[in-house]
MMTF fields as JSON, N, C-alpha, C and O atoms, coordinates in Angstrom:
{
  "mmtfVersion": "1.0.0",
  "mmtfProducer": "UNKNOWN",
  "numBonds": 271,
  "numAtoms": 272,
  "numGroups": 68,
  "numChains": 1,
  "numModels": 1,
  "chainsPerModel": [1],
  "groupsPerChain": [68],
  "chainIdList": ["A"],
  "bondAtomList": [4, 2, 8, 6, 12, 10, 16, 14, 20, 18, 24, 22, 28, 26, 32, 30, 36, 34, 40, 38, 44, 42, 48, 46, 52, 50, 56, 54, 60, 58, 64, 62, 68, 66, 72, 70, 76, 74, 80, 78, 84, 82, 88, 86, 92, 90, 96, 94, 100, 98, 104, 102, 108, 106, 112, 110, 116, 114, 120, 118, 124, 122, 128, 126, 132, 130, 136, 134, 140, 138, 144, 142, 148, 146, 152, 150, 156, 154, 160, 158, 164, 162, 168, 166, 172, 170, 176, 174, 180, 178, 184, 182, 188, 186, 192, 190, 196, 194, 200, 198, 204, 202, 208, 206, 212, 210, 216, 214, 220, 218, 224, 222, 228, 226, 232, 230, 236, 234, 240, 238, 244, 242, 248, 246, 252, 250, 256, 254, 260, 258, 264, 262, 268, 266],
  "bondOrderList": [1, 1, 1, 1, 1, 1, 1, 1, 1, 1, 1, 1, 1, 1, 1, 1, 1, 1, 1, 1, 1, 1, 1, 1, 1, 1, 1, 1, 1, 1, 1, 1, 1, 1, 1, 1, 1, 1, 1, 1, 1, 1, 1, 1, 1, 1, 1, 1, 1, 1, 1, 1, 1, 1, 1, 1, 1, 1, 1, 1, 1, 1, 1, 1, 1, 1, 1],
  "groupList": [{"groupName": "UNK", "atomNameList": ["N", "CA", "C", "O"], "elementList": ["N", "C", "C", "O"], "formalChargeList": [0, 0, 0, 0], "bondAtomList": [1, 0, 2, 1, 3, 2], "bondOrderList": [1, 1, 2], "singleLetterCode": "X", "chemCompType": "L-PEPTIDE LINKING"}],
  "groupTypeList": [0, 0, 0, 0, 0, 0, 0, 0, 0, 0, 0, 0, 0, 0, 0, 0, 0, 0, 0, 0, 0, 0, 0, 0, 0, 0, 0, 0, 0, 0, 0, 0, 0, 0, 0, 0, 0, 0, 0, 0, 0, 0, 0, 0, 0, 0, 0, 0, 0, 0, 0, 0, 0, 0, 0, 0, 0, 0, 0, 0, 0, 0, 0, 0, 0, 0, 0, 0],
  "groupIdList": [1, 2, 3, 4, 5, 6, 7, 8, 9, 10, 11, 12, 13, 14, 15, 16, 17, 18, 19, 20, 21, 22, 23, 24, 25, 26, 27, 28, 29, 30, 31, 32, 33, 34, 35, 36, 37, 38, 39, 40, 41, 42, 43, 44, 45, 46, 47, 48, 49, 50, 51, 52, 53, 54, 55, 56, 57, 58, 59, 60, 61, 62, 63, 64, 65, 66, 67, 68],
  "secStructList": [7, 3, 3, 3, 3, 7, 7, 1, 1, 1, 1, 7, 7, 1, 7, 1, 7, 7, 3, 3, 3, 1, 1, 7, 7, 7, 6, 6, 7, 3, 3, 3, 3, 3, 3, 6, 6, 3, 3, 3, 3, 3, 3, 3, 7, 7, 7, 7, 3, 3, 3, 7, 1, 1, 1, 7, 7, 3, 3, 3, 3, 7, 7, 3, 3, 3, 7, 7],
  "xCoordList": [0.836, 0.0, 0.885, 1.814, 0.635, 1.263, 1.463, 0.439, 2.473, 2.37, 2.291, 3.172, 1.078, 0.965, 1.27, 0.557, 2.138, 1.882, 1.116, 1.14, 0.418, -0.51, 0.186, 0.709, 0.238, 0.262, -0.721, -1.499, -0.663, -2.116, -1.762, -2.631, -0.137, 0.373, 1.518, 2.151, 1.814, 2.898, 4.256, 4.884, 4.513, 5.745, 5.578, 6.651, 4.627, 5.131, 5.538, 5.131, 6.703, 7.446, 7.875, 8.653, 6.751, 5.972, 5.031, 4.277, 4.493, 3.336, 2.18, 2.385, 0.958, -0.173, -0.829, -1.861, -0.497, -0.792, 0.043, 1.226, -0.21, 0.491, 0.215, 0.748, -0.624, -1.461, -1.469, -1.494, -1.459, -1.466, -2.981, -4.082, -2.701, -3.876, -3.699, -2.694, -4.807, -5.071, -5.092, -5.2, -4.973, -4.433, -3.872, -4.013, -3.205, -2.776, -3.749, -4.098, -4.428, -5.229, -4.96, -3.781, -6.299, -5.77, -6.474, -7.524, -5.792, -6.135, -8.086, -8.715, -8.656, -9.952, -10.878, -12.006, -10.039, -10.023, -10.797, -10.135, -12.249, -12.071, -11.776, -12.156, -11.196, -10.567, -11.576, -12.312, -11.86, -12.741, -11.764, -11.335, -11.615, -11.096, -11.316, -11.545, -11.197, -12.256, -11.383, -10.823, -11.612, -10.686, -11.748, -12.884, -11.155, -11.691, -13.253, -13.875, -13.618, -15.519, -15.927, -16.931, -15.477, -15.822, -15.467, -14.248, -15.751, -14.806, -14.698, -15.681, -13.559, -12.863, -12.99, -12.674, -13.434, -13.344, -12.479, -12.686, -11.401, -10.444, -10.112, -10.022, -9.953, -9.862, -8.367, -7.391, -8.454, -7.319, -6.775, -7.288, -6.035, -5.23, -4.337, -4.432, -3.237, -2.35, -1.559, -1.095, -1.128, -0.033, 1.39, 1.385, 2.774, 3.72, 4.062, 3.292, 5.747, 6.669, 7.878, 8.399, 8.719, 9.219, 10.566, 10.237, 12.17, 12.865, 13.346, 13.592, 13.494, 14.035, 15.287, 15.613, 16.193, 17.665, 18.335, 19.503, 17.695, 18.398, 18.293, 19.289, 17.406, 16.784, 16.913, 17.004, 16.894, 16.741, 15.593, 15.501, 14.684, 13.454, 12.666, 12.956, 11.462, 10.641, 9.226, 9.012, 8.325, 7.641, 6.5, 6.785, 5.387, 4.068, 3.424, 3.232, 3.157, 2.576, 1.246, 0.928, 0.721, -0.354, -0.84, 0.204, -1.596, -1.776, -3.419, -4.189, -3.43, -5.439, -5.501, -4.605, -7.041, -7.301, -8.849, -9.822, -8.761, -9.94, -11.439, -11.703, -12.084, -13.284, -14.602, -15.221, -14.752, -15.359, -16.848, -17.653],
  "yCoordList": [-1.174, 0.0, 1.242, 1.299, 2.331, 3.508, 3.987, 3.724, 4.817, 5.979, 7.267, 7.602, 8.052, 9.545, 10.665, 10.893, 11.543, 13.057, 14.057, 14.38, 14.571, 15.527, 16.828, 17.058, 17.722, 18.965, 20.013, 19.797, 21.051, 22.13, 23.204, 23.86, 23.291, 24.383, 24.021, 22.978, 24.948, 24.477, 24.604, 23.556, 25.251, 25.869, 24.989, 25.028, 24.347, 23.816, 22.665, 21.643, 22.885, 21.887, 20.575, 19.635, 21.12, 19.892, 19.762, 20.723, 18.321, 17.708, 17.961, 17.716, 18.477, 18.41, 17.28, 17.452, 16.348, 14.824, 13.916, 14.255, 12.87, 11.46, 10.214, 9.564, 9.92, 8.514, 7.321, 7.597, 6.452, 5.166, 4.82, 5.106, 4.093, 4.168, 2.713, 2.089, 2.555, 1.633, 1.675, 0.617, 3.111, 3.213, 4.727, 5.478, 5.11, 6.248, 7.126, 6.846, 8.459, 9.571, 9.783, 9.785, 10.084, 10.96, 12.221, 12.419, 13.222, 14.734, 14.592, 14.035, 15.324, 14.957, 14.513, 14.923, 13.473, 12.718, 13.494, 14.39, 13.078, 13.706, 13.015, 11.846, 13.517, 12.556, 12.813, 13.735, 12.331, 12.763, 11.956, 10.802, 12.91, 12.533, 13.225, 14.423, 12.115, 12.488, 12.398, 11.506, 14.063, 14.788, 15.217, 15.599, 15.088, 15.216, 15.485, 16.501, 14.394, 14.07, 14.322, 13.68, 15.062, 15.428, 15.428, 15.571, 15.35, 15.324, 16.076, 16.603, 16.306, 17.582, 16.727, 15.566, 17.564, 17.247, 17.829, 19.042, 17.373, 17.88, 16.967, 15.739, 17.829, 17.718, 17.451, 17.93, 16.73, 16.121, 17.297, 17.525, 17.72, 19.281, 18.637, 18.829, 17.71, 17.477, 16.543, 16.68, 15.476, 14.435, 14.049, 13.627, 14.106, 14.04, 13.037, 12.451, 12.674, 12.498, 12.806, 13.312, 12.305, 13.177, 11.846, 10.749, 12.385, 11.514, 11.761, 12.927, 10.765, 11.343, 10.978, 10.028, 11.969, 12.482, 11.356, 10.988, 10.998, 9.701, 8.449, 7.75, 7.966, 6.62, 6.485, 5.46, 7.904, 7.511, 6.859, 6.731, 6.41, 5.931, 7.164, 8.144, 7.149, 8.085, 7.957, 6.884, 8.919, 8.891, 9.622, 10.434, 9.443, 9.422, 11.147, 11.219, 12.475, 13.124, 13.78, 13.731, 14.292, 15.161, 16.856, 17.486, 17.505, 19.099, 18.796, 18.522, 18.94, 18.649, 20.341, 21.081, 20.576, 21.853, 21.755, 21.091, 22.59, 21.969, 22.68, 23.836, 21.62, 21.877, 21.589, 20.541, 22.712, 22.148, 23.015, 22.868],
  "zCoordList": [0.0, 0.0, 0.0, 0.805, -0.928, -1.069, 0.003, 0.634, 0.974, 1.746, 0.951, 0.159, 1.222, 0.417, 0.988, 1.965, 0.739, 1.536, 1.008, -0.179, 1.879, 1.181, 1.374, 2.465, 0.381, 0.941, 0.459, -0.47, 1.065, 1.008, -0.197, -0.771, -0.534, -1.217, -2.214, -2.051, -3.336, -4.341, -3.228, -3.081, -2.81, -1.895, -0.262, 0.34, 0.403, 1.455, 1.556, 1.004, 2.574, 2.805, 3.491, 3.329, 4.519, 5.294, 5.246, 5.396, 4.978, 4.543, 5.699, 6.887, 5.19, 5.689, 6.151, 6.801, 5.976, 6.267, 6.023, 6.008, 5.829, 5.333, 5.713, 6.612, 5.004, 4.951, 4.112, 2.913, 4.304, 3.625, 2.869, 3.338, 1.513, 0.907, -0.069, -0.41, -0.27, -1.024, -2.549, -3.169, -3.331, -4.18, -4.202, -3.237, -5.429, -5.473, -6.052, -7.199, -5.325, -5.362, -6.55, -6.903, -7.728, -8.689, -8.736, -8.123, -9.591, -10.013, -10.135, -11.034, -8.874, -9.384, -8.215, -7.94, -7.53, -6.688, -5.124, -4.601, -4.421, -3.405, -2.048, -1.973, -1.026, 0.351, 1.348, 0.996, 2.443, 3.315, 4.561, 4.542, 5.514, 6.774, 7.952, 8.123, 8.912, 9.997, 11.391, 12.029, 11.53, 12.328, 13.388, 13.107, 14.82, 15.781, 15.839, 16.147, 15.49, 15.541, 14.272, 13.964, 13.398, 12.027, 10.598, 10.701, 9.087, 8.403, 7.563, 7.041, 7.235, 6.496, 4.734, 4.473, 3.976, 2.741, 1.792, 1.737, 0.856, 0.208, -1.103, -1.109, -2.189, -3.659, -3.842, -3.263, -4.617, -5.412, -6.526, -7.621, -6.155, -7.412, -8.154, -9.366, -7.663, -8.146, -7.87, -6.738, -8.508, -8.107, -8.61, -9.767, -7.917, -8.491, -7.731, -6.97, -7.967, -7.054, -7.19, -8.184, -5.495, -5.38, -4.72, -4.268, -4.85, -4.482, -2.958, -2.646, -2.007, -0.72, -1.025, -1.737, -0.314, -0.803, 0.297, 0.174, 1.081, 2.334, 1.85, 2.039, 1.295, 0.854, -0.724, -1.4, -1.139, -2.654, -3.088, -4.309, -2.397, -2.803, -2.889, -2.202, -3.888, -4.301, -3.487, -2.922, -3.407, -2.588, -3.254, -4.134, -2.966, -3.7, -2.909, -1.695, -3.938, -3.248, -4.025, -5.213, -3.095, -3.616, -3.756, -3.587, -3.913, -3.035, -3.27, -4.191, -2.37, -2.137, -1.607, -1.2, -1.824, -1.454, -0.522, -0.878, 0.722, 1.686, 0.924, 0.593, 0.858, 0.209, 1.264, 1.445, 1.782, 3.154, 3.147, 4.067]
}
């Protein structure tokens, strides 16, 4: 199963989330997660990846935007 990072913006640098999924989110895509009693709804903007400079393994991300 993928690990995904979400982020909220083109420029941030730490991930807004990071969750494991059963497949990889696409452009389009909406998430629903359920944050302290309630859930936050957020759109799929964009998906790349990206290489970690320690591992050299690549890593699955997104920029969702809160659609609430």
């Amino acid at each position: 199963m993928p690990i995904v990072e979400a982020f909220d913006s083109k420029d941030a640098a730490i991930p807004l989330f990071t969750a494991e999924f059963d497949f990889l989110p696409r452009v389009g895509d909406y998430l629903s997660r359920n944050t302290e009693g309630y859930f936050k709804y957020y759109n799929v903007v964009e998906v790349w990846n990206r290489q970690d400079s320690e591992t050299d393994a690549f890593r699955a991300c997104i920029r969702v935007e809160l659609n609430d």
